[in-house]
N, C-alpha and C positions, 0 to 999 in steps of 0.2 A: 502650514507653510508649504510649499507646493516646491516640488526637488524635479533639477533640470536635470535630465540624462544627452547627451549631445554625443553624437555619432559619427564619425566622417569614413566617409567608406570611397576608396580609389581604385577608380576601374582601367585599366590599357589596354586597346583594341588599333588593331590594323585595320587600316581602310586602305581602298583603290590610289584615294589622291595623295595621303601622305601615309607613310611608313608606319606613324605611330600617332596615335590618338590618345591623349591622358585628361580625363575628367574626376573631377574632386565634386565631393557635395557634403554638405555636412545638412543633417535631421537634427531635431529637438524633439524632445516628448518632453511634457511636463507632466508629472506625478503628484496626487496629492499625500497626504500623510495616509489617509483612508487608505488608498491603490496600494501604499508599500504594506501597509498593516494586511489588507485583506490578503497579499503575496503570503507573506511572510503564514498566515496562517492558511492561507492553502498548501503549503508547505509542509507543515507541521502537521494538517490530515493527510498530505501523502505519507508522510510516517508514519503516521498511525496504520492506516489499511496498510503499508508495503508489512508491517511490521503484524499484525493482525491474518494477512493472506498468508507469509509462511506459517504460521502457526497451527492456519486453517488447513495446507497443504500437507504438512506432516501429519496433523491430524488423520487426514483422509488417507494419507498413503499405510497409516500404521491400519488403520479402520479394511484398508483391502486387504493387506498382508496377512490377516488373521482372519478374513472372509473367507482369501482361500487356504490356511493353513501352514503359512509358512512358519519353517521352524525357527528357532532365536539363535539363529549361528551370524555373523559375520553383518552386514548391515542393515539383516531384519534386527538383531539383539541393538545395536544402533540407534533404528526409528523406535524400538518398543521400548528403550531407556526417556527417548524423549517425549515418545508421547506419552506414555503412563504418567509426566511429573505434569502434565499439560488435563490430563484427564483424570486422576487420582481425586479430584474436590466432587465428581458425578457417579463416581464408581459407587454400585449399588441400589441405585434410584433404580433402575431399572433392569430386569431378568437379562443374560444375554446365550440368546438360545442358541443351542451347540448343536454339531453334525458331522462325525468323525473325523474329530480335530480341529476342525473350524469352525470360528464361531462370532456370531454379529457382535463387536464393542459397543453396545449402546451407549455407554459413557463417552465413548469416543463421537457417538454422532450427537451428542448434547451439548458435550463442550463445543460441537465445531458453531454450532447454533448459538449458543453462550456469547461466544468470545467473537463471533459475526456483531451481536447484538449489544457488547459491552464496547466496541471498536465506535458504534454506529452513534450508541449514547456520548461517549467520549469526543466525537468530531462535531454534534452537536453541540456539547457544551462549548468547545474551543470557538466555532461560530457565534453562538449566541456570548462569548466574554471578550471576543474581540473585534467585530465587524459591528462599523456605525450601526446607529438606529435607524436610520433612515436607507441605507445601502441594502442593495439584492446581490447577491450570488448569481452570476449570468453563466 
């Protein structure tokens, strides 16, 4: 069933010959079920990645902060509460090589890879359960 959206937009402009000019116009779009569904879930993947990129963001900043050795006072101890609870499922998998005092979080650059890749599976799934069979993503 196809949904009318109708728009009327008024514009006033001065001209030479009279003072005032007022033009009215009204648009239609018409939408089908498909257009608002495929909306609604491009929507739902911008939440996903907005929600996925800071993840990946703290990631990366906790991942510098201990490249170059900052210590855990005030809002390094901050990012290193968040990201550790973000990075704790990787901790161990891999050695992370140290150099007075600072040291590469490999857990931290796995999960940033992880949670890119578990985001990526997740927006495909929402694509492929909600947009027709027959419809492209433009």
């Amino acid at each position: 069933m196809p949904i009318e959206v109708q728009k009327e937009v008024t514009s006033t402009s001065e001209g030479p010959v009279s003072d005032q000019v007022r033009q009215t116009a009204t648009t239609s779009q018409v939408s089908t079920n498909a257009e608002v569904q495929d909306a609604h879930s491009d929507r739902g993947n911008a939440w996903i990645w907005y929600i996925v990129g800071i993840i990946d963001l703290l990631l990366a900043l906790g991942l510098v902060f201990k490249l170059f050795g900052a210590r855990a006072v005030g809002f390094a101890d901050f990012l290193y509460g968040i990201t550790n609870f973000f990075a704790a499922p990787f901790r161990g998998i891999f050695p992370n090589p140290k150099v007075e005092g600072a040291y590469f979080d490999t857990a931290a650059l796995v999960a940033i890879v992880v949670y890119i890749l578990v985001g990526w599976i997740i927006v495909r799934l929402i694509d492929l359960a909600t947009r027709p069979a027959g419809s492209q993503k433009v």
